[in-house]
SEFIZA-3560 file (N, C-alpha, C; in Angstrom, 3 decimals):
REM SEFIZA-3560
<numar><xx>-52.712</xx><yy>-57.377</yy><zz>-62.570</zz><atom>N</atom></numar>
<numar><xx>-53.196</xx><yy>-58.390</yy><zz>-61.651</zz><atom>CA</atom></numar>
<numar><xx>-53.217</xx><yy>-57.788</yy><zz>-60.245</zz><atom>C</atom></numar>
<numar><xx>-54.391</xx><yy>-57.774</yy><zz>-59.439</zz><atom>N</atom></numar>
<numar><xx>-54.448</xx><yy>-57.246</yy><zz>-58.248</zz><atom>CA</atom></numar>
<numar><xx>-53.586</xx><yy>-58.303</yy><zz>-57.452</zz><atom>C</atom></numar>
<numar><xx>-53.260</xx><yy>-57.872</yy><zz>-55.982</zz><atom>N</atom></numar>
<numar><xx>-52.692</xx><yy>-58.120</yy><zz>-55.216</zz><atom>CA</atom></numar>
<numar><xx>-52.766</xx><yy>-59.412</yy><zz>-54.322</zz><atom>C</atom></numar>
<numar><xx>-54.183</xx><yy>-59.096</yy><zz>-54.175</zz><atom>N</atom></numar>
<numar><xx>-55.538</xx><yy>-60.328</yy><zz>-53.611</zz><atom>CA</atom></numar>
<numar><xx>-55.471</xx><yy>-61.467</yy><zz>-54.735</zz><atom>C</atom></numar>
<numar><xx>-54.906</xx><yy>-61.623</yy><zz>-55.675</zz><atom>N</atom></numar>
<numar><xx>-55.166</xx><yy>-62.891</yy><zz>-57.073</zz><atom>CA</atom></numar>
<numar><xx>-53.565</xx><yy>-63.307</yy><zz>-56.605</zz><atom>C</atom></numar>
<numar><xx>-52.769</xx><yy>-62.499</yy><zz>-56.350</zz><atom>N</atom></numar>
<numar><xx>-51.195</xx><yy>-62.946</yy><zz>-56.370</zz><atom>CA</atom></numar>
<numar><xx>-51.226</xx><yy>-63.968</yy><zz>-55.201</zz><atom>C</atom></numar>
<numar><xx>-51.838</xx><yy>-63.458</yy><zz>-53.854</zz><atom>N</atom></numar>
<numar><xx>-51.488</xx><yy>-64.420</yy><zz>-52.778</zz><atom>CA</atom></numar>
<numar><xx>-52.558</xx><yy>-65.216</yy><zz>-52.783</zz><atom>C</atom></numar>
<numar><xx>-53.663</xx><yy>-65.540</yy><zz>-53.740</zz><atom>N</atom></numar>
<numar><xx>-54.332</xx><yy>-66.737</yy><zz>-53.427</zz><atom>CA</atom></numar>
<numar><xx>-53.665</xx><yy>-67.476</yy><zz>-54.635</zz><atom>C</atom></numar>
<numar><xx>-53.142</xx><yy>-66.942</yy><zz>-55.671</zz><atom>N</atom></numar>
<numar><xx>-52.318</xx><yy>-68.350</yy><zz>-56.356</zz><atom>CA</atom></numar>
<numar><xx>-51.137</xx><yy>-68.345</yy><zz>-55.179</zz><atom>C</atom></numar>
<numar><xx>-50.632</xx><yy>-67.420</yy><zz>-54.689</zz><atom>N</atom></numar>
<numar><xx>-49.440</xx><yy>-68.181</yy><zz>-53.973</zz><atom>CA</atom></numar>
<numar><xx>-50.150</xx><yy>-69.148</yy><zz>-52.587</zz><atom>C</atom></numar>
<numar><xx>-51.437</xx><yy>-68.759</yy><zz>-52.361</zz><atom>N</atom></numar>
<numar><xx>-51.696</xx><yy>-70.100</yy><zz>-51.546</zz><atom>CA</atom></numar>
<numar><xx>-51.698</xx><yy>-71.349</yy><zz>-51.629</zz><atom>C</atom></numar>
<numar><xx>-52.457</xx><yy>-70.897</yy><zz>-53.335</zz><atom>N</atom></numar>
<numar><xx>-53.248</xx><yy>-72.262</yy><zz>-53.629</zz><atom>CA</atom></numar>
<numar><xx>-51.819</xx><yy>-73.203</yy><zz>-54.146</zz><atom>C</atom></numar>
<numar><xx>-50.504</xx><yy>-72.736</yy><zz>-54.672</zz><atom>N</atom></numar>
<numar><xx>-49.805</xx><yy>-73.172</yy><zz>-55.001</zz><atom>CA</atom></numar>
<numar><xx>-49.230</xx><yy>-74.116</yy><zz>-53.796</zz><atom>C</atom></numar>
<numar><xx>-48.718</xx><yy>-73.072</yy><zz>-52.476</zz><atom>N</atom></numar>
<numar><xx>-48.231</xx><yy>-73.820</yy><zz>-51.432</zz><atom>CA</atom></numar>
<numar><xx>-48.841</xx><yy>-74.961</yy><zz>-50.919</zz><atom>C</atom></numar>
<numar><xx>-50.490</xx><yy>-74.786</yy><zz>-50.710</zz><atom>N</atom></numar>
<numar><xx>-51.324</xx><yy>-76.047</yy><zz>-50.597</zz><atom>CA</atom></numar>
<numar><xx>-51.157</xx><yy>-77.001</yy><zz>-51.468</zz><atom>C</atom></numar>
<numar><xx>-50.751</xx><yy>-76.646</yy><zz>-52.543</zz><atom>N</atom></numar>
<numar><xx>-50.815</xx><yy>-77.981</yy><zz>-53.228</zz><atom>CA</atom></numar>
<numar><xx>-49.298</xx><yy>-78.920</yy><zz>-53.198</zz><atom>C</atom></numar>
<numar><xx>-48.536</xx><yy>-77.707</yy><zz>-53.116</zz><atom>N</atom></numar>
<numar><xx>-46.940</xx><yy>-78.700</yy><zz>-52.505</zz><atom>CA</atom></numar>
<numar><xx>-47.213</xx><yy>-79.188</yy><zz>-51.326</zz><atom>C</atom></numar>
<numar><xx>-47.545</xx><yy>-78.476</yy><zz>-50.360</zz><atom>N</atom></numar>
<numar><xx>-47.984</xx><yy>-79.357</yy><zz>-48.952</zz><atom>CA</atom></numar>
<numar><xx>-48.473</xx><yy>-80.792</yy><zz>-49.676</zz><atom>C</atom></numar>
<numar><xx>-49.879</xx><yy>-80.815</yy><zz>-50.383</zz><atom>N</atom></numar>
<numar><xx>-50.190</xx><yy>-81.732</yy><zz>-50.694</zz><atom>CA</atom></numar>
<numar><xx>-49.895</xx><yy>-82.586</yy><zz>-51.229</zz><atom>C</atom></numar>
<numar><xx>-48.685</xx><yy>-82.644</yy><zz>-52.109</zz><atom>N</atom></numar>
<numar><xx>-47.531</xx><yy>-83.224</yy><zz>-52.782</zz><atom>CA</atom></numar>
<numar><xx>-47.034</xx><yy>-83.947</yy><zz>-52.098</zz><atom>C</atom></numar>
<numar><xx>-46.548</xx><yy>-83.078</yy><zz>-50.762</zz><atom>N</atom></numar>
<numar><xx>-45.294</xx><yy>-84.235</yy><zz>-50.549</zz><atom>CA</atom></numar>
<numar><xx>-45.598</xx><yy>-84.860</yy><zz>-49.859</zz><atom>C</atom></numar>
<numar><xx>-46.796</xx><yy>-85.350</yy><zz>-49.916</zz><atom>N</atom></numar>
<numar><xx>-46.959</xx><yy>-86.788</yy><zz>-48.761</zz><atom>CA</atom></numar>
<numar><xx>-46.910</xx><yy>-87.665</yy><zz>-49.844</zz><atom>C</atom></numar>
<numar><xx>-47.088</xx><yy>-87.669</yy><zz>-51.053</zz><atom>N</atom></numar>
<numar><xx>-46.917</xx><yy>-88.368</yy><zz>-52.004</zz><atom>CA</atom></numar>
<numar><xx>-46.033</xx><yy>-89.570</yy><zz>-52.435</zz><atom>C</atom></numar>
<numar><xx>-44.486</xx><yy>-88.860</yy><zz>-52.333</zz><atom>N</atom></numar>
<numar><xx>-43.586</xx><yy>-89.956</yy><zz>-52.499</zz><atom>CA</atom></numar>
<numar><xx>-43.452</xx><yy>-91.004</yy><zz>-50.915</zz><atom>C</atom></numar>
<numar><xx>-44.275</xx><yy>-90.484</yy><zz>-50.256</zz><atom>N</atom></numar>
<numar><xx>-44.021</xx><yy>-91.021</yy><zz>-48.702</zz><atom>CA</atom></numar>
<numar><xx>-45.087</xx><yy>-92.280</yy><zz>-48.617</zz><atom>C</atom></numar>
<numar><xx>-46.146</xx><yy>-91.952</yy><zz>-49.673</zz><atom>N</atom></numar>
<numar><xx>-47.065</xx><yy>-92.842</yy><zz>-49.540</zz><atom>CA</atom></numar>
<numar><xx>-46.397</xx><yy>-94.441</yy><zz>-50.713</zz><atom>C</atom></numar>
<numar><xx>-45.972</xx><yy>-93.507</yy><zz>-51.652</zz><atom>N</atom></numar>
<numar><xx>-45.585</xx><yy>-94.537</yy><zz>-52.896</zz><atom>CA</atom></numar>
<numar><xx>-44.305</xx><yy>-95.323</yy><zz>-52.245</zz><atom>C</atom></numar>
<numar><xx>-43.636</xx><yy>-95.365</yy><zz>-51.371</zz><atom>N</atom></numar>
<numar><xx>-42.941</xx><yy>-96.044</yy><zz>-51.108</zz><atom>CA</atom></numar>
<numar><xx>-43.012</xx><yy>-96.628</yy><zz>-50.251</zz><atom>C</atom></numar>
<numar><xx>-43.815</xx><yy>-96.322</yy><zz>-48.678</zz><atom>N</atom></numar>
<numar><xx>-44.452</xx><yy>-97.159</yy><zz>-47.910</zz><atom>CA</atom></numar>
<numar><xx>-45.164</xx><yy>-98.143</yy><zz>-48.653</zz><atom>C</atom></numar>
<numar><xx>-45.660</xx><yy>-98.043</yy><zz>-49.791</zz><atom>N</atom></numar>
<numar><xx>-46.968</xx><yy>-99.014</yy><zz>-50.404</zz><atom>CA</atom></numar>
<numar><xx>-45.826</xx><yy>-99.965</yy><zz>-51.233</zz><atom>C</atom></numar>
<numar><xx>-44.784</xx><yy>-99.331</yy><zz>-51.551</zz><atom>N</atom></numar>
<numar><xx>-43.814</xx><yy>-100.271</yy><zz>-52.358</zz><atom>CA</atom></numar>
<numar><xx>-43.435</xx><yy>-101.153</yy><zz>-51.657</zz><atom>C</atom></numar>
<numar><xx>-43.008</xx><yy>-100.574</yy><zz>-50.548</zz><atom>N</atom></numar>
<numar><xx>-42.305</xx><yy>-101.373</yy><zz>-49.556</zz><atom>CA</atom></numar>
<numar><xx>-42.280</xx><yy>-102.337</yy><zz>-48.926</zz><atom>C</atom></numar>
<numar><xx>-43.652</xx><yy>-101.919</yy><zz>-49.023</zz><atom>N</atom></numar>
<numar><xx>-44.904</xx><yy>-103.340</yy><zz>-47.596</zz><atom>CA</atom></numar>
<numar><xx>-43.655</xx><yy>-102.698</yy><zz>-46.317</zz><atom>C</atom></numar>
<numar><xx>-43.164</xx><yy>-101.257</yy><zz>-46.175</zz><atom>N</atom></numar>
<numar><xx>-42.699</xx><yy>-101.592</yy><zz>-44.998</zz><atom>CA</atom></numar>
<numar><xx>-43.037</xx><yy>-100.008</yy><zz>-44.291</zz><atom>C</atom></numar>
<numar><xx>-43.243</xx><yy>-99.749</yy><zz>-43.044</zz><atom>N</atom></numar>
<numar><xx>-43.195</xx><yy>-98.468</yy><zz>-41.886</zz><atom>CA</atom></numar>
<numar><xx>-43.000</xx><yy>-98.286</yy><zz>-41.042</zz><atom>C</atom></numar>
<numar><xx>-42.166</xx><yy>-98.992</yy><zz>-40.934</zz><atom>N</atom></numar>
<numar><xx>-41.289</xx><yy>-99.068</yy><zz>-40.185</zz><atom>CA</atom></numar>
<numar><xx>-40.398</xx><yy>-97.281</yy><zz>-39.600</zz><atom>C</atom></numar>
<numar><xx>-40.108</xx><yy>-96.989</yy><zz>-40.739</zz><atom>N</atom></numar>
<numar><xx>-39.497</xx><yy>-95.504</yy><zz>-40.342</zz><atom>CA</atom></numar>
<numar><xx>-40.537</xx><yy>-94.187</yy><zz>-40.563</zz><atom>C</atom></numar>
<numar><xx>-41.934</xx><yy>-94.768</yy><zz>-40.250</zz><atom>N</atom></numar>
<numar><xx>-42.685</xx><yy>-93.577</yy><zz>-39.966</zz><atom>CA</atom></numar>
<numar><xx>-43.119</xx><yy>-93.622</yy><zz>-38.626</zz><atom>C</atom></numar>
<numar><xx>-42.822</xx><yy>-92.436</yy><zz>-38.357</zz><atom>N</atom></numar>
<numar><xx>-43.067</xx><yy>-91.858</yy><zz>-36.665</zz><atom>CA</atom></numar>
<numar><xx>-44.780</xx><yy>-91.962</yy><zz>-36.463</zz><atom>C</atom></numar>
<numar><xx>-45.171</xx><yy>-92.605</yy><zz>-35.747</zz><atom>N</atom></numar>
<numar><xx>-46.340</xx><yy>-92.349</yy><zz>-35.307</zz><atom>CA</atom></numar>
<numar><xx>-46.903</xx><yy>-91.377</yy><zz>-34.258</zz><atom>C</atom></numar>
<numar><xx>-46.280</xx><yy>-90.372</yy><zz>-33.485</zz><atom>N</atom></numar>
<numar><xx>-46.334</xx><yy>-89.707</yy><zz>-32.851</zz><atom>CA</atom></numar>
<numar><xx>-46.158</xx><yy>-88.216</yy><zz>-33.812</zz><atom>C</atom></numar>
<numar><xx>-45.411</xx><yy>-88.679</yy><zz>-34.889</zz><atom>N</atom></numar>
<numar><xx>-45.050</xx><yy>-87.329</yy><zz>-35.829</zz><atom>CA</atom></numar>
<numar><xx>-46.701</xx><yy>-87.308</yy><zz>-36.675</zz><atom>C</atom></numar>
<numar><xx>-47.283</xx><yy>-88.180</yy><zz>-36.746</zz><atom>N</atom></numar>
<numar><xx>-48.223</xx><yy>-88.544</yy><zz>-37.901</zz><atom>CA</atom></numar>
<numar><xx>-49.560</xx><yy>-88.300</yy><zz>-36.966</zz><atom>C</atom></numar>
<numar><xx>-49.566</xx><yy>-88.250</yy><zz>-36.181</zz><atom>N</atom></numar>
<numar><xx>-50.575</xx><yy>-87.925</yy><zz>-35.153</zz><atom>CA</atom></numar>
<numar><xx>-50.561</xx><yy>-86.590</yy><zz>-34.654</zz><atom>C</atom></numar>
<numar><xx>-49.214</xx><yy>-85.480</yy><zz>-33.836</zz><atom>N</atom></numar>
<numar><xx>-49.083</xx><yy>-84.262</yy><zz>-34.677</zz><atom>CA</atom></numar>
<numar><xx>-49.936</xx><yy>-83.474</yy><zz>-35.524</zz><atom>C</atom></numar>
<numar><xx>-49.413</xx><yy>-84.397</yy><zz>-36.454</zz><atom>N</atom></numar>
<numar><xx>-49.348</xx><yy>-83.192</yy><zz>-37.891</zz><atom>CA</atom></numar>
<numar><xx>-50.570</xx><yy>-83.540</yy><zz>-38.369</zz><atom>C</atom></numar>
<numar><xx>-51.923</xx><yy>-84.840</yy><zz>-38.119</zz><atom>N</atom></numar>
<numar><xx>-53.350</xx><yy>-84.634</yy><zz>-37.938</zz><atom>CA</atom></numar>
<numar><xx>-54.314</xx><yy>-83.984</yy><zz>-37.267</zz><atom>C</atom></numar>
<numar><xx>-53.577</xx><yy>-83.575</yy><zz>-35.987</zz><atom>N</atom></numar>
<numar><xx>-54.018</xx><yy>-82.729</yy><zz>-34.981</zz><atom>CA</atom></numar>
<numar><xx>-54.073</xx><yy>-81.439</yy><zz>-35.366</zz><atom>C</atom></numar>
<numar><xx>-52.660</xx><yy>-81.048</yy><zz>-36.268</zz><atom>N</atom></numar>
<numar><xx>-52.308</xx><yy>-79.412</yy><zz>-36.714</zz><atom>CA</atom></numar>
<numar><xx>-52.922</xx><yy>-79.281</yy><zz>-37.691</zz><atom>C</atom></numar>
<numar><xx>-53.481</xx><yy>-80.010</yy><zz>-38.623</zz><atom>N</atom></numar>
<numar><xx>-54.100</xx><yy>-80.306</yy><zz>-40.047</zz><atom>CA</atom></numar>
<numar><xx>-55.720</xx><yy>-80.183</yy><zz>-39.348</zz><atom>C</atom></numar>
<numar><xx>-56.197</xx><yy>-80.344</yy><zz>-38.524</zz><atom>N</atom></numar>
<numar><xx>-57.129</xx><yy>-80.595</yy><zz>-38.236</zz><atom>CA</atom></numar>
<numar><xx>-57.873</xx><yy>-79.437</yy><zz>-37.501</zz><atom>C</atom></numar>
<numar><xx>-56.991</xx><yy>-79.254</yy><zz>-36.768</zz><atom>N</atom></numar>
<numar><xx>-57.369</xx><yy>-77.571</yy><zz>-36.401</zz><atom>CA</atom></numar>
<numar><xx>-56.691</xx><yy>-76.539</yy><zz>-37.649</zz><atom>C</atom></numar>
<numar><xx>-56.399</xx><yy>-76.455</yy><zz>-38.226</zz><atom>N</atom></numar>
<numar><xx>-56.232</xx><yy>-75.327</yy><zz>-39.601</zz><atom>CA</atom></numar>
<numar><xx>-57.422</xx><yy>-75.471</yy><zz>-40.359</zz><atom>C</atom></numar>
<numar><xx>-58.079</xx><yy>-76.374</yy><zz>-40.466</zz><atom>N</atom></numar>
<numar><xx>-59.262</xx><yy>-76.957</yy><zz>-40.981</zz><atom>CA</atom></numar>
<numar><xx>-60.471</xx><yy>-76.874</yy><zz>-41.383</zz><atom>C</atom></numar>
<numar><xx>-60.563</xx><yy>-76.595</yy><zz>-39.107</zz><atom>N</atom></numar>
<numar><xx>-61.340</xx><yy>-76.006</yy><zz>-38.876</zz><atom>CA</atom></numar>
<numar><xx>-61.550</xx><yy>-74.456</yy><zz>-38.589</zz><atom>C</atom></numar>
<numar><xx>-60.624</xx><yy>-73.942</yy><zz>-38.570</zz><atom>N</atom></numar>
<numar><xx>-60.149</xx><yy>-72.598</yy><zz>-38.928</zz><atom>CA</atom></numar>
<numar><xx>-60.446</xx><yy>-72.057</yy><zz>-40.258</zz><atom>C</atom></numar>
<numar><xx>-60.040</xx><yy>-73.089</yy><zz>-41.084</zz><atom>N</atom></numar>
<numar><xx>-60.501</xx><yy>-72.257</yy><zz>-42.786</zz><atom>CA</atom></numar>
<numar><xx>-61.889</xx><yy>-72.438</yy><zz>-42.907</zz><atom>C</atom></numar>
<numar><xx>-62.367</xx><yy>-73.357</yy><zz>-42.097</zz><atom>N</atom></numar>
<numar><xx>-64.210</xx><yy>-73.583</yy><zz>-42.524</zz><atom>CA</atom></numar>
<numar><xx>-64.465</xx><yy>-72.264</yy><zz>-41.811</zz><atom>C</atom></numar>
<numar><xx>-64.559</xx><yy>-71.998</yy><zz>-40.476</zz><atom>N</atom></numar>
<numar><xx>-64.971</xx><yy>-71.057</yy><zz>-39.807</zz><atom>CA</atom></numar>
<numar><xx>-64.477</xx><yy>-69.698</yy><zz>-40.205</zz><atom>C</atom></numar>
<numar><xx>-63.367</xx><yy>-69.307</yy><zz>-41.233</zz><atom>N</atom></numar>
<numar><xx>-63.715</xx><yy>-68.084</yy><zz>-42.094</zz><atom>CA</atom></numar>
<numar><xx>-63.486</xx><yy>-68.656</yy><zz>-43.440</zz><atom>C</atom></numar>
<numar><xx>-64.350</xx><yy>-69.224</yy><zz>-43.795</zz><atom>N</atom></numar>
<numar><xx>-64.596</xx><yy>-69.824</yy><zz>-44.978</zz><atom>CA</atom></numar>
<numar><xx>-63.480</xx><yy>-69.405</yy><zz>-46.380</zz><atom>C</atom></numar>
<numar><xx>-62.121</xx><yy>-69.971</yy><zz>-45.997</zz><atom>N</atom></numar>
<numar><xx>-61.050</xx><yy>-70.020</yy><zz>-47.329</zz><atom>CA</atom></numar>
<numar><xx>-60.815</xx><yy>-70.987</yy><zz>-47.598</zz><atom>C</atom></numar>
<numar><xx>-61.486</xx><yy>-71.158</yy><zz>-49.089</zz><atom>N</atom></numar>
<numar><xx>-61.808</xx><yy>-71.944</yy><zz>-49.894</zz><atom>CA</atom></numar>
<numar><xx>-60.310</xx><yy>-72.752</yy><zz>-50.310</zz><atom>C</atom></numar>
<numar><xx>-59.432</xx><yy>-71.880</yy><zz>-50.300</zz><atom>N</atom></numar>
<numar><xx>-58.032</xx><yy>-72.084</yy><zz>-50.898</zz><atom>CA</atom></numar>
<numar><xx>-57.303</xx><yy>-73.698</yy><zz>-49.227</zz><atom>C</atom></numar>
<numar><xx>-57.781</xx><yy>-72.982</yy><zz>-48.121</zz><atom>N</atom></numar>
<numar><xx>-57.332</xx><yy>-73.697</yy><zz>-47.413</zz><atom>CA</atom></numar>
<numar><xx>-57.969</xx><yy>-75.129</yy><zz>-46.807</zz><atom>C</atom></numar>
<numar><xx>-59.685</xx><yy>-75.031</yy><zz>-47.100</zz><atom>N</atom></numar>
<numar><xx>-60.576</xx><yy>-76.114</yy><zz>-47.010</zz><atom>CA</atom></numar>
<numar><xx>-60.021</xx><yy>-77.163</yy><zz>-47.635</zz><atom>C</atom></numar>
<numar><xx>-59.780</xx><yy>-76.862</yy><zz>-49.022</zz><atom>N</atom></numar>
<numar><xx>-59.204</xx><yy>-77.791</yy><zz>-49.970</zz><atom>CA</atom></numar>
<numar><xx>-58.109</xx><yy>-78.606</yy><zz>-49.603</zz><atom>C</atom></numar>
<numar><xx>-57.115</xx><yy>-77.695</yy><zz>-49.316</zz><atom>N</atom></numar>
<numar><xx>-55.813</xx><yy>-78.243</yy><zz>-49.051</zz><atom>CA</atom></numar>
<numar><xx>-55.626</xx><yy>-78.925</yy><zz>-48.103</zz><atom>C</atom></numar>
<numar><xx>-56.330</xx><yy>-78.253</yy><zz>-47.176</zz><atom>N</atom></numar>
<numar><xx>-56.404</xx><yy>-79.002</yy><zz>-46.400</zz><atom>CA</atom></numar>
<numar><xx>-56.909</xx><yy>-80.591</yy><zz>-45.704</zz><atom>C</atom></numar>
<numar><xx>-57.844</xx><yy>-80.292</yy><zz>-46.479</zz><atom>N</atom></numar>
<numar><xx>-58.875</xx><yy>-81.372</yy><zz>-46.781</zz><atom>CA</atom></numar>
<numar><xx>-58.178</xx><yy>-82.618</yy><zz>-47.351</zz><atom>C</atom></numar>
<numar><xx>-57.268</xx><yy>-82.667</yy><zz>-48.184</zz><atom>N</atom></numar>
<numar><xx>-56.609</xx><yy>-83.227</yy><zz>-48.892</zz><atom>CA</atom></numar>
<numar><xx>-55.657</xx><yy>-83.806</yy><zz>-48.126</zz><atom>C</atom></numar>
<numar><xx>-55.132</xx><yy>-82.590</yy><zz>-47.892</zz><atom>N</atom></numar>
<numar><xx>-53.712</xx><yy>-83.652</yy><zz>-46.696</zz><atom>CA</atom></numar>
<numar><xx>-53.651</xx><yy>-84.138</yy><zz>-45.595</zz><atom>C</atom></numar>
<numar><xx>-55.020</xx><yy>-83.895</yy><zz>-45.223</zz><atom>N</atom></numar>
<numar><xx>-55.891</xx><yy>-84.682</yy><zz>-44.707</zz><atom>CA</atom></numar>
<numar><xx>-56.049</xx><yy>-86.166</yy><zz>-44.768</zz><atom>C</atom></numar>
<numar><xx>-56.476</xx><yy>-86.593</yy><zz>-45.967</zz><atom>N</atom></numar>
<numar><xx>-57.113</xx><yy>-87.791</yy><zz>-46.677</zz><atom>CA</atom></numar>
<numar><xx>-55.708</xx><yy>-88.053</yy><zz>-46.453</zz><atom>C</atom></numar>
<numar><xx>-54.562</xx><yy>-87.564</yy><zz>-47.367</zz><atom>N</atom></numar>
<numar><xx>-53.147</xx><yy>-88.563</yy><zz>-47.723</zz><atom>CA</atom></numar>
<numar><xx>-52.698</xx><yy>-88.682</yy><zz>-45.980</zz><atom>C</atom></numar>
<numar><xx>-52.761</xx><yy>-87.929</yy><zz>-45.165</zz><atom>N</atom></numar>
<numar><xx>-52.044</xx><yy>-88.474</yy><zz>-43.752</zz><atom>CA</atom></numar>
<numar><xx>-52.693</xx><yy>-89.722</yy><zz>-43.625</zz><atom>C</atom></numar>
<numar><xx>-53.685</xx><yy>-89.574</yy><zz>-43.361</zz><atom>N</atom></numar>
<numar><xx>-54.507</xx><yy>-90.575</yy><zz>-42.912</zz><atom>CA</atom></numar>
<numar><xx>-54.700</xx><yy>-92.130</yy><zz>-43.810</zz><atom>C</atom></numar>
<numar><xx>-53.906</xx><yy>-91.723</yy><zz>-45.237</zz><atom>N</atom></numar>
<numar><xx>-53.528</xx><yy>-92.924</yy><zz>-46.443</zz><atom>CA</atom></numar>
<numar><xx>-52.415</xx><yy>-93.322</yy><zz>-45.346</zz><atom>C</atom></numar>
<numar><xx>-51.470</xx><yy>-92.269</yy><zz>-45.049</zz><atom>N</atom></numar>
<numar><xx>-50.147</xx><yy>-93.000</yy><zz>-44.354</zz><atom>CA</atom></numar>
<numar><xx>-50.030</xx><yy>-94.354</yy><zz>-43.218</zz><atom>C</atom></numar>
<numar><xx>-51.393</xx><yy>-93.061</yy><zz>-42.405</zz><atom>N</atom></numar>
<numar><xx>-51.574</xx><yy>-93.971</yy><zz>-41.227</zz><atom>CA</atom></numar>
<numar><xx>-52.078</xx><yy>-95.056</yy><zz>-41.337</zz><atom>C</atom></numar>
<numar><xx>-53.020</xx><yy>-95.543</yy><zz>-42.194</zz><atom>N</atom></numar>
<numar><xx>-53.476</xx><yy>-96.510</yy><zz>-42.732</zz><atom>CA</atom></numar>
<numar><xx>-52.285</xx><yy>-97.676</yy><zz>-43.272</zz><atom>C</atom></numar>
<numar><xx>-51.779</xx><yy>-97.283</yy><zz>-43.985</zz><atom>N</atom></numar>
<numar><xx>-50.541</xx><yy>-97.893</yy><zz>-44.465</zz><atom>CA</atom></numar>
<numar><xx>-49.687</xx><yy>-98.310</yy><zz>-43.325</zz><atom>C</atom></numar>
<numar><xx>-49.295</xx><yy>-97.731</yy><zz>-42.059</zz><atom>N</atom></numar>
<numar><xx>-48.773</xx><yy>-97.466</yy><zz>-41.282</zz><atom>CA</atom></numar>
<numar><xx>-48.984</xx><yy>-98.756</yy><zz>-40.526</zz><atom>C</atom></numar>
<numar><xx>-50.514</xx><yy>-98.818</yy><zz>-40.358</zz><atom>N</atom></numar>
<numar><xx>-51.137</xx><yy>-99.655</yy><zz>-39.303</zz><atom>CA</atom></numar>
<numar><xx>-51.186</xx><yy>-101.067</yy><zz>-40.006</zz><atom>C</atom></numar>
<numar><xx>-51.589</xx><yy>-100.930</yy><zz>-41.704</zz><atom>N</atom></numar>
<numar><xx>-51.347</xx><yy>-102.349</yy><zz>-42.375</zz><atom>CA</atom></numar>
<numar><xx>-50.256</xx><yy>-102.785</yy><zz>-42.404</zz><atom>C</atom></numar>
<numar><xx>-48.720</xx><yy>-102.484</yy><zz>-42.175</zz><atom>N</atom></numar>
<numar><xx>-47.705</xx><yy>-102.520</yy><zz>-42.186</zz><atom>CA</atom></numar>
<numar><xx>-46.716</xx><yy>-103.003</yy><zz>-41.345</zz><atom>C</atom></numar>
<numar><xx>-47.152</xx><yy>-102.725</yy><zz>-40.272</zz><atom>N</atom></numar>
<numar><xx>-46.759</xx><yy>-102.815</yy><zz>-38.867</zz><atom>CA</atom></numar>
<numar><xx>-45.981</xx><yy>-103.865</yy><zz>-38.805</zz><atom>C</atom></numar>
<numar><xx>-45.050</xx><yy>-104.001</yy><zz>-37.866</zz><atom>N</atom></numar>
<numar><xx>-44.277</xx><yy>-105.705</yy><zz>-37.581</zz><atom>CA</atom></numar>
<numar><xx>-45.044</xx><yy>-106.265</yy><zz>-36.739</zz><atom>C</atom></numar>
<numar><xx>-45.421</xx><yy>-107.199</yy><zz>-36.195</zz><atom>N</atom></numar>
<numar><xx>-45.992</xx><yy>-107.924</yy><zz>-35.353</zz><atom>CA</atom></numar>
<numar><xx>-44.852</xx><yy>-108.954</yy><zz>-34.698</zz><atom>C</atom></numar>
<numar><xx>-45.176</xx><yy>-108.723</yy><zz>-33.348</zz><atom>N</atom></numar>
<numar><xx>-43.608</xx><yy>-109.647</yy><zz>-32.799</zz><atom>CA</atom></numar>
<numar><xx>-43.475</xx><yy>-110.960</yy><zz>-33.534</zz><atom>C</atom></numar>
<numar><xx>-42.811</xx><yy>-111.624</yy><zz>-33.475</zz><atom>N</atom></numar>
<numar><xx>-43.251</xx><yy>-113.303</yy><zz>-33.417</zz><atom>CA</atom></numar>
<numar><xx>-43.530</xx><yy>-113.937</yy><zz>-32.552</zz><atom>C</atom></numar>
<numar><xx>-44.761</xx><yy>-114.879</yy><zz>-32.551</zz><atom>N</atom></numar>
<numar><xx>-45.039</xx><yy>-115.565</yy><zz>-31.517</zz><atom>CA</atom></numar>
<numar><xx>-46.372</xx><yy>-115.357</yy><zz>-30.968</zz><atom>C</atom></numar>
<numar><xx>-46.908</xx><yy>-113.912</yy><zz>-31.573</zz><atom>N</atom></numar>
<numar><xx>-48.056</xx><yy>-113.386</yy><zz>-31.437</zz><atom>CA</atom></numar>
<numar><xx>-48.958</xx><yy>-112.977</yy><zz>-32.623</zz><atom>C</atom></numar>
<numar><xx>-50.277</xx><yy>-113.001</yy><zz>-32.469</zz><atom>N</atom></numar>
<numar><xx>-50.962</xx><yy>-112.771</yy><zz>-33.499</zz><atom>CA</atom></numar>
<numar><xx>-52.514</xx><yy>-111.899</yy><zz>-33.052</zz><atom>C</atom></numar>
//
């Protein structure tokens, strides 16, 4: 096995744990009805850093990182979504 096959499975592997672990973060916000303990400043971040890597893998076109990226992509943005349906709203206001 050449050298070049070893580190694109070890990419494609890491991308896909990246992509993983937003997973249990999503299944339990959605359990919860609650999000209270997600940072919105952390989640905004790490769309910004996701977003420029992004565009970095398009512009030398790695396929391994488009994907992954692409992906954890979609699930942040499940969070934030969740995030924003979730929200407390004071009382008294609507």
């Amino acid at each position: 096995m050449e050298i070049r096959n070893i580190f694109e499975m070890l990419g494609t592997t890491g991308s896909l744990i990246m992509c993983a672990s937003s997973v249990p973060q999503i299944m339990k916000t959605y359990r919860t009805k609650c999000a209270d303990s997600l940072s919105g400043s952390y989640l905004a971040i790490l769309m910004i850093g996701m977003t420029l890597i992004l565009l970095y893998a398009l512009h030398v076109k790695d396929i391994v990182f488009i994907l992954g990226n692409g992906l954890s992509l979609t699930l942040t943005a499940i969070l934030i979504g969740l995030r924003y349906q979730y929200r407390k709203i004071p009382k008294g206001t609507k």
